[in-house]
N, C-alpha and C positions, 0 to 999 in steps of 0.2 A: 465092539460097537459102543459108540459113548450115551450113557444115560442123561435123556434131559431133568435134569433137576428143576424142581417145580416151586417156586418161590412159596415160603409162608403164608406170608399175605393173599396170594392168591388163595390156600386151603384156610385158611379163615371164612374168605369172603365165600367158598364153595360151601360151609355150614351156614353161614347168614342168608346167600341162598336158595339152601333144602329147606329152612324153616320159614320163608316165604311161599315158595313153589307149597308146602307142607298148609298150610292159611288158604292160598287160594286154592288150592284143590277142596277143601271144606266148602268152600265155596260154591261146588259145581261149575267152575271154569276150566273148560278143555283146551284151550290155548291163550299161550301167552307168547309177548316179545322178550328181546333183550333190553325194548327201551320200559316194556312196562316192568321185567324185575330189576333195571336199575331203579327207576323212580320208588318202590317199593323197599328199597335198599339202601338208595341214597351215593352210587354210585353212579358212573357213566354207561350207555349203553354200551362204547367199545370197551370198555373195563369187563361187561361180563362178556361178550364176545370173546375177548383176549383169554379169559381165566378159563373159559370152558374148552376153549383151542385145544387148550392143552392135553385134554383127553380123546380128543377125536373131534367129528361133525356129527353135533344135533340139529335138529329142526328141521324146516322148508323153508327155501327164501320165497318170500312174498307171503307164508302161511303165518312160520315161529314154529313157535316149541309147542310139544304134549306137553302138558302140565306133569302130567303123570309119568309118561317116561322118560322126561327131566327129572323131576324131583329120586324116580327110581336107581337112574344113571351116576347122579352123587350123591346118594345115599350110599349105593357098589364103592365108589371112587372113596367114601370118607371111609371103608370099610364097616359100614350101620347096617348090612345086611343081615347080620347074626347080631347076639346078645350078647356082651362083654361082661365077662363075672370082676367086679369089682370087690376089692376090701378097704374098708375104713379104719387109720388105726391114731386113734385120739376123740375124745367125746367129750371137749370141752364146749364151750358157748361154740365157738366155730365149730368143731365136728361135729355138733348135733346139729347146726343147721343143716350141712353138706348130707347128711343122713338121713333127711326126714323131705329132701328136695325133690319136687318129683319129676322136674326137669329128667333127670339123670334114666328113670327109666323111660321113660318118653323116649329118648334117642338112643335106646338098647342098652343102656349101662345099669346094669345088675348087681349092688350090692348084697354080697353073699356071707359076708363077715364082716364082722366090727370088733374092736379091743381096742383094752385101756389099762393102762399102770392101776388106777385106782379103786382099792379092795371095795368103796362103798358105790360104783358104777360097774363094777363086775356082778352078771347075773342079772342084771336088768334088761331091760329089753326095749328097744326102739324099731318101730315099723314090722314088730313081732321076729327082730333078730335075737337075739342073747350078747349082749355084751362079753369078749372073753377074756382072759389074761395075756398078757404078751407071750406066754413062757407057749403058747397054743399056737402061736401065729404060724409056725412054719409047717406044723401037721396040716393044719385046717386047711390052708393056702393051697398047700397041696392036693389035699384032697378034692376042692373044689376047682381047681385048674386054673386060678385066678389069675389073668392076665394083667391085671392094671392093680397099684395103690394108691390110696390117698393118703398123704400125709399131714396130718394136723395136731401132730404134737409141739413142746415148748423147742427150741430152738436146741437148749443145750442133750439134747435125746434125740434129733432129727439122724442126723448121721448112724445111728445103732439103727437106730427104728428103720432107714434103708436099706441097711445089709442083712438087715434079717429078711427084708420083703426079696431083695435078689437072691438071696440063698434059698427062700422058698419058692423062686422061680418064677418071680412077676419076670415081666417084661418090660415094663413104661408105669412112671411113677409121678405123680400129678403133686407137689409138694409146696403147701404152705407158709412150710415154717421159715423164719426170715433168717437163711443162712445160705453159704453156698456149701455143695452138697457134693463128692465126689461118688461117678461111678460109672463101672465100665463103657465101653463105645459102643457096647450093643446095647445098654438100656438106654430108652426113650426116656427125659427126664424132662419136665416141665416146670418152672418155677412161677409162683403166682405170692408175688409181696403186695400186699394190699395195703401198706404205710407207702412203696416206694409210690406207686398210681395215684394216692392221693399228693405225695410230692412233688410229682409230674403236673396234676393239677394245678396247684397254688404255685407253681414255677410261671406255666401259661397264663394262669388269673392275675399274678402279679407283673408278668412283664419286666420290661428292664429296670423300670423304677425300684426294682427292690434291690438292685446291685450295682 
């Protein structure tokens, strides 16, 4: 039986959707459309139509949607059912932002550990974790069953600093650093360069005129 693969773009757009549905249920609103969480989103009615297809049938035609057992429905789908034990390993300007975010646990992501190369950030403590040494990473990881990494170290250390989180048995590794990063086809690997998006920008803001 062949698997329908589920476009990116659409699981994007199914999180910018739970944290809609997620606003108007604060609300006390027990129904909604597809045209009011496009308008809310900024997409097309038949774009969320289409994206939710793809899991089955929600709503009542002529009614909509439960607020509630939409927003429950892909929260299941993004996997946010359960809490996800996250580790952090870099604590410089960027990993301490990433660390003290509370976004993160808001949407069940649980940092459980944080490390860092440097002796005068080891032993400290952020969001009441302990800072630890790298040389810890693959006990600790283990021990907490940590599914997911962040990676926020300098470039030329990104690549160690992965093979140690897949040897401690992450699974999907959410990576900062501006390099490309090899690793097997069963880790989930994410890459997020926050130069290259700014690049993208001033490409679009300049236009052709700058080439």
């Amino acid at each position: 039986m062949k698997t329908l693969k589920i476009p990116e773009a659409t699981i994007i757009r199914l999180s910018v959707y739970s944290r809609h549905l997620t606003d108007v249920d604060r609300k006390g609103i027990i129904t909604t459309s597809s045209g009011e969480i496009a308008d809310g989103v900024g997409v097309s009615p038949a774009q969320v139509r289409k994206d939710l297809a793809y899991f089955g049938e929600f709503g009542t035609r002529g009614v909509g949607y439960n607020v509630k057992d939409l927003r429950q429905h892909i929260m299941r789908i993004l996997g946010l059912g359960v809490d996800w034990s996250v580790t952090l390993v870099g604590v410089g300007n960027l990993g301490l932002a990433l660390s003290t975010y509370k976004g993160f646990r808001d949407r069940g992501f649980v940092i459980t550990s944080i490390f860092d190369a440097d002796p005068k950030k080891i032993g400290t403590k952020i969001e009441n974790i302990e800072v630890l040494p790298i040389e810890q990473l693959e006990t600790v990881v283990k021990q907490n069953s940590t599914q997911i990494g962040i990676v926020a170290v300098p470039a030329s250390v990104a690549q160690e600093t992965v093979d140690k989180l897949i040897k401690a048995g992450v699974s999907a590794i959410l990576n900062f650093a501006p390099v490309v990063l090899n690793v097997p086809p069963e880790i989930e690997l994410r890459n997020v360069d926050l130069a290259v998006n700014l690049e993208v920008l001033t490409f679009n803001v300049c236009g052709q005129r700058c080439y």
